[in-house]
Every structure is written in C-alpha cells, then in structure tokens.
C-alpha positions in Angstrom: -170.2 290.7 106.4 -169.2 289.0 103.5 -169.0 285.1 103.5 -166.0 285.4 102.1 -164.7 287.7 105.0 -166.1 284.7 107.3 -164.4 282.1 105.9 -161.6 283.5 103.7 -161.4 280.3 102.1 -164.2 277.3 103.5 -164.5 274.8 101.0 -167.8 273.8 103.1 -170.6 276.1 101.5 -171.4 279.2 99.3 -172.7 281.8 100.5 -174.3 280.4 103.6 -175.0 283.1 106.1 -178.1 284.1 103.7 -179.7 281.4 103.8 -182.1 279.3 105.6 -181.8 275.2 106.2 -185.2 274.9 103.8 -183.2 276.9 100.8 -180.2 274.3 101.6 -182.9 271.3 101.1 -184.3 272.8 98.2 -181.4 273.6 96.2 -179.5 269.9 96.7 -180.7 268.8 93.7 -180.5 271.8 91.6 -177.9 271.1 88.6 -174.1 271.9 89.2 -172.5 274.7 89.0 -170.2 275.2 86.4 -166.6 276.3 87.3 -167.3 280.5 86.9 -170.5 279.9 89.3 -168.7 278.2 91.8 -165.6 280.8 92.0 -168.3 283.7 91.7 -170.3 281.9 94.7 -166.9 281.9 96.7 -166.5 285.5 95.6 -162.9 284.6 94.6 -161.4 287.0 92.1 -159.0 285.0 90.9 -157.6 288.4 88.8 -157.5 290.4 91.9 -156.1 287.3 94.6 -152.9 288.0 96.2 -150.8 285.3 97.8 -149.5 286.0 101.1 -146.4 284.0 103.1 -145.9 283.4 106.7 -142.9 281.4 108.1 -144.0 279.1 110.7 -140.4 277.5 111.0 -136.7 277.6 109.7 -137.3 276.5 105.7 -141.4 275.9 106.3 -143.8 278.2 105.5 -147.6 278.6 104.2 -148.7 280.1 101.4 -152.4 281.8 101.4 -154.2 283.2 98.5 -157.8 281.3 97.2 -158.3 277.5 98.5 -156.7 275.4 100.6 -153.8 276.4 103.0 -150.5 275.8 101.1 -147.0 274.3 103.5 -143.7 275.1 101.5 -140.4 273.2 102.7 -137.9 275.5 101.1 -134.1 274.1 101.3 -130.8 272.0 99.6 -133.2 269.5 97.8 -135.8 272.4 96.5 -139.1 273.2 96.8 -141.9 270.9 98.2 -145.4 272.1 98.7 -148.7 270.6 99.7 -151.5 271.6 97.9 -151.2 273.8 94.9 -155.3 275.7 95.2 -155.9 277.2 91.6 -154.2 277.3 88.4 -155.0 281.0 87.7 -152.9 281.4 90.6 -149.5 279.3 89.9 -147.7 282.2 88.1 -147.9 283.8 91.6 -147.8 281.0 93.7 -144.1 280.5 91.9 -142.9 284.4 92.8 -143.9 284.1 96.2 -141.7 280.7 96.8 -139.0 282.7 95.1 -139.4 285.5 97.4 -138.6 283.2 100.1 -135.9 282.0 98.6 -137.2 278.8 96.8 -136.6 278.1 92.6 -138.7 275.5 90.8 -141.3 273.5 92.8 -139.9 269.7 93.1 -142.6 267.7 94.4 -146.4 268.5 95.2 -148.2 266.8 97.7 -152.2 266.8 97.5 -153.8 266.2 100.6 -157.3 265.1 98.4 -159.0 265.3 95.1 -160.9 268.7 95.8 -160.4 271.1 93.1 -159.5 273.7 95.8 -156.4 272.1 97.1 -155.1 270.2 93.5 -156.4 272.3 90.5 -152.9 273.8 90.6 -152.0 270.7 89.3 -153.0 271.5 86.2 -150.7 274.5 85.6 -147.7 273.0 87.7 -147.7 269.2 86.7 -147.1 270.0 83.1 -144.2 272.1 84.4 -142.4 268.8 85.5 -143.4 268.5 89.4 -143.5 265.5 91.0 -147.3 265.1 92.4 -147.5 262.8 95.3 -151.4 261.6 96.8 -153.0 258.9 97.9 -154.4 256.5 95.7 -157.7 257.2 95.8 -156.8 260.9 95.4 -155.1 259.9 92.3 -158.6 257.8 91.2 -160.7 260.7 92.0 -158.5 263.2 90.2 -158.9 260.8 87.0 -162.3 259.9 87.5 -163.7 263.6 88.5 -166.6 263.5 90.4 -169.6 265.2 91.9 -168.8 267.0 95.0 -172.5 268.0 96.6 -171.7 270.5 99.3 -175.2 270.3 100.2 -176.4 273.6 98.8 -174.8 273.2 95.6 -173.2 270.5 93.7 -170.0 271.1 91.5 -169.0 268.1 88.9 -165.2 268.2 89.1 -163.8 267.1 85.5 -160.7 264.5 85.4 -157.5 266.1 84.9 -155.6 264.9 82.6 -152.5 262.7 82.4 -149.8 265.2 83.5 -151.7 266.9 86.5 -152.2 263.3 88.1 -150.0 262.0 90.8 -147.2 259.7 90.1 -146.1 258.6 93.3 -149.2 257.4 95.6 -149.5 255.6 98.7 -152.3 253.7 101.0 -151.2 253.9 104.4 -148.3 255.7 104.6 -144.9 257.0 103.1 -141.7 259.3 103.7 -140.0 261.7 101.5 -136.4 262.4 102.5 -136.0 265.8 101.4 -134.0 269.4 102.6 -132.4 267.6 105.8 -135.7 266.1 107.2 -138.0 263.5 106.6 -141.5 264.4 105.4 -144.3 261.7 106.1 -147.5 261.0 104.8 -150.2 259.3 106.8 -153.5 258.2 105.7 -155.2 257.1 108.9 -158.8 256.3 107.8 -161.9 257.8 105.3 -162.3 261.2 107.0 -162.9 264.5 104.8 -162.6 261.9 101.6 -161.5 258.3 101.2 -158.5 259.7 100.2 -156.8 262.3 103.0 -153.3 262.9 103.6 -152.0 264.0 106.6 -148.1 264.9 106.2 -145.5 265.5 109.3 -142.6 268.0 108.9 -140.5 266.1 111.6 -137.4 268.0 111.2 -139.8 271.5 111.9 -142.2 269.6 114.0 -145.6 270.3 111.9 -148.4 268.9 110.4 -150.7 269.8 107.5 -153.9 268.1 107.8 -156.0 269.5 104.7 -159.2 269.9 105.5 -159.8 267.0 107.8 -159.3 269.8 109.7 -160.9 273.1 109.1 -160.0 276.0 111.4 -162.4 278.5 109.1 -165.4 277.0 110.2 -167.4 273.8 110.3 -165.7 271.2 108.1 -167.5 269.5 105.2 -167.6 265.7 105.0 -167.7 264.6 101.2 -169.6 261.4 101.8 -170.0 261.3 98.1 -166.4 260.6 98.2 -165.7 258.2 101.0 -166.0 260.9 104.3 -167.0 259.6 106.9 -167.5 261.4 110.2 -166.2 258.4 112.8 -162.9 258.5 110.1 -162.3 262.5 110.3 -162.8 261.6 114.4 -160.5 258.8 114.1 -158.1 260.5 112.2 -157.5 263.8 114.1 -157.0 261.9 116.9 -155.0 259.5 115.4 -152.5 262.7 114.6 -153.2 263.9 118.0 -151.1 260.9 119.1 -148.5 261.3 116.5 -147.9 264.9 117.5 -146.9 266.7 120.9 -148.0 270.0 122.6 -145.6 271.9 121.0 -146.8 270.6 116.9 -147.2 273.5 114.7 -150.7 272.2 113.2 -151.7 273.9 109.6 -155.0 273.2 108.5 -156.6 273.2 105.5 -158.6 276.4 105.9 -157.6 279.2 108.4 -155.0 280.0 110.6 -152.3 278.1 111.3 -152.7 276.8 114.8 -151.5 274.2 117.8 -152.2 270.9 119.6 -154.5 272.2 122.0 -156.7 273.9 119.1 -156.9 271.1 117.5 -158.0 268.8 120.2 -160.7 271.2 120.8 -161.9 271.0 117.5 -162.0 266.6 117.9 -164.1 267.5 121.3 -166.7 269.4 118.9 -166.8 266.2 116.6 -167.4 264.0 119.4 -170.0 265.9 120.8 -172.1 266.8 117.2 -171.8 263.1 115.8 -173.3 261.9 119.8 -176.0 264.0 119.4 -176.7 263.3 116.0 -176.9 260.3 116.2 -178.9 259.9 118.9 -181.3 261.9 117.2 -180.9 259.2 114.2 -181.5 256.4 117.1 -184.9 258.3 118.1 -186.1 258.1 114.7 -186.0 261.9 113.5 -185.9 263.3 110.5 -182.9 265.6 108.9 -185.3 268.7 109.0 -185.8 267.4 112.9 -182.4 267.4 113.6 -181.3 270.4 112.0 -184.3 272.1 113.9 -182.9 271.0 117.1 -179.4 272.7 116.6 -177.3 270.2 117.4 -174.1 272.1 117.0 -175.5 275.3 119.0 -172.9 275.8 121.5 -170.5 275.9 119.0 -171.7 278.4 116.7 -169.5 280.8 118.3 -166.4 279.4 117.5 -167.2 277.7 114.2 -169.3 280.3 112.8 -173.3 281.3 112.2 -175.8 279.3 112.7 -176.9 279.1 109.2 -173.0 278.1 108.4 -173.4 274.4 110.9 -176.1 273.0 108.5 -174.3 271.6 105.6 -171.9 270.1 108.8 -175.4 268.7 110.2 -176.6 267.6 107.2 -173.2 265.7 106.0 -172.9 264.3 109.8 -176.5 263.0 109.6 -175.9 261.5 105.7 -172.4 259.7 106.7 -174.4 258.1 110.2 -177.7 257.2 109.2 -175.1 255.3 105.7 -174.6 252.9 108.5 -177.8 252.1 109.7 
C-alpha cells in the first residue's frame, strides 16, 4: 500500500514503509529537497487533489485535501479557518467554504510554521485575510528554516510580507467571532516552539495541529523548538481544558474525541520512559531504535519502519537535555 494511503497526509516522513532505520541514518545529511521533491515524495498531486468537507458541528467544519487538517467557523462575522495547507490549493479551498455557505475567508489562524499547514498563506494573505500565529510562528515563517524529518531535510523559504501573521500572541488569546469565542492557547514547546492549540467553545472543539497526529506517529521538529516533555505537557494540558464530550481535530487524520486523545498522551508517556531510560543506560540511537521501543504501538500508529523518525526525534529532543 501506498504511504500515501497510510497516512493520507503525515507530515512525519516520506515514503517510510520502504525503508530500513540504516537508510533513515544515512540519508539525514543528504541535501534538501527542493519543493517538487518533497510533494513528489508525499505523492501529492497537487493538480489532481480534491478537497473534501465534513460538518463536525452547527457552523464548524473541516476541510481535507493535501496537508494539515483545516477547521472552518462559517457564520454572521464570516469565515475563519485554521490552517490554509498549499497554495495550489486555495482556489478550491475557497469553493468548498462557499459550498458550505461561507464567502471570503476573514481571518486565518496557523497552528505553526510548517509549510503544510501555512503555505496557503501565500495565495490567501495577499487576498486580504487576517493571519493570526504565535510569535514564534510568525519568526519562523519570516526566517524559513530547515525542517530535518529525519530522512530528508526540506529548507522552508521566508514568506514574504503579506503571507505573515499580523496578529500574534505568546500565551494565549480570544477571537470573538460568529456568536462564540474562539481561543488560542500556547501551552509549551511541543511539535515547534511555536504551536497553537485553538478552542471552539461555542461548538465545543479543539484543533491541535499536529501536536497531535491521529495519522500516525507524530514528528517532533526539534530543529524548531519541539520538544517531547512539551507535546506531553501540552496534550494534557488540553486534556484539562476540554471534557469527554470535546470534538478534538487533529492535525493529520480523522477527526476524533477525548478518550482518543488521552490514549494517544498514554503512548507519549510510555515511548519518552523507555527512551530515555535507554539514554540513562548509555545506548546508542542505532541501540535504541533496535530495541523497538514503540513496538506495542505499531498497530495503532502504523509500521514499524513508520515509529523511527518518532524514535529518533524522541531520542534527539531527550538526550538535548543531558
């Protein structure tokens, strides 16, 4: 099966399931891939990509096409999204909103820096919406960056002036907007220095980008500020901000509940223990990885082969702290 059938659209690493933990060594510090590699390694077809819509409450819903996991709030004030994936894909991104009854997008709220979630910023920011991030989203997005995803390395370019946020934020802020107030939370470093959780209250949902990934294993950047105790801290941090009945979107894959996501905190726990206990008896990466630390949850977050840019980041962001 495809990766991309895998993991419709995982951020964490291209084209995985072929390949072996000593190719994933060996090809960290091969040169990055330009912009056409890295879609072809995704396999998105960014001609081909369709955009699909699902309502998860009255005047929310999420869009899904290539990249992150898009949340619309469609209502009186307009059109608010979080995350805007690709800009090949904002012409389409626009006709489903409008399909759902939405005009022009108002605001746009990046969850991080990661070209997946915010290169729609490029096509839609000129347009005149509002971008809202936190402010090390915002320094990222104008800095660019390397983002190493362990088996290949892609230099994100600074976006220019009018596809940067203008409103940002450190720990939190509120939008009041189509009858409800929207919050953004930044809780600690956890997928990036610069994650944004935000709360629907009046629906009673969260998108968490891709602190939390329900299409696999997640990828901590700690190029870019993750940090593995943060993207622990953080989901439970939201834990305790939401309630059993929370409709929970994540960054990458279905959109889910509480009790998923308090499963998926469990499997951070329990990899970053064993990891770094591993770390405390002196072994190596290759050690580690060769001990399957994530074994008995393979099933549920994928292949084998798809844990070992999650061990390798895990390993990297503890053994920073030594």
């Amino acid at each position: 099966m495809k990766m991309s059938k895998l993991f419709p659209s995982a951020f964490i690493l291209l084209a995985i399931c072929c390949l072996q933990a000593a190719t994933a060594l060996a090809h960290q510090h091969a040169p990055p891939l330009d912009r056409e590699a890295l879609l072809q390694g995704f396999e998105w077809d960014v001609d081909a990509a369709e955009i699909t819509a699902e309502q998860v409450a009255d005047g929310l819903y999420v869009l899904f096409g290539l990249g992150g996991n898009i949340a619309v709030s469609i209502g009186p004030d307009g059109v608010l999204i979080v995350d805007d994936q690709l800009p090949e894909l904002a012409g389409r991104i626009k006709t489903a909103i409008k399909g759902l009854g939405g005009g022009d997008i108002n605001y746009i709220v990046n969850t991080h820096w990661h070209f997946d979630h915010a290169d729609g910023n490029l096509a839609l920011g000129p347009e005149g919406s509002t971008i809202v991030a936190h402010k090390n989203a915002r320094h990222d997005m104008a800095e660019g960056g390397m983002i190493d995803m362990v088996i290949a390395q892609y230099q994100q370019p600074p976006y220019p002036s009018d596809a940067l946020p203008e409103l940002t934020f450190t720990q939190d802020m509120a939008l009041h907007f189509n009858g409800g107030e929207i919050e953004l939370m930044h809780f600690s470093a956890a997928h990036t220095n610069g994650d944004a959780a935000v709360f629907f209250r009046k629906q009673n949902a969260v998108h968490m980008g891709d602190v939390f990934n329900n299409s696999g294993y997640p990828f901590v950047d700690v190029g870019s500020g993750g940090d593995v105790d943060g993207m622990i801290r953080f989901c439970e941090q939201t834990l305790e901000a939401i309630d059993q009945d929370t409709i929970v979107i994540p960054g990458h894959g279905p959109v889910t509940n509480y009790e998923t996501l308090a499963n998926y905190v469990a499997m951070l726990r329990t990899v970053r223990d064993r990891i770094q206990a591993m770390i405390d008896a002196g072994m190596s990466l290759k050690e580690v990885s060769a001990a399957k630390p994530t074994a008995n949850f393979d099933a549920v977050h994928g292949p084998e082969a798809a844990s070992l840019g999650f061990v390798n980041r895990v390993y990297t962001s503890l053994l920073g702290k030594q």
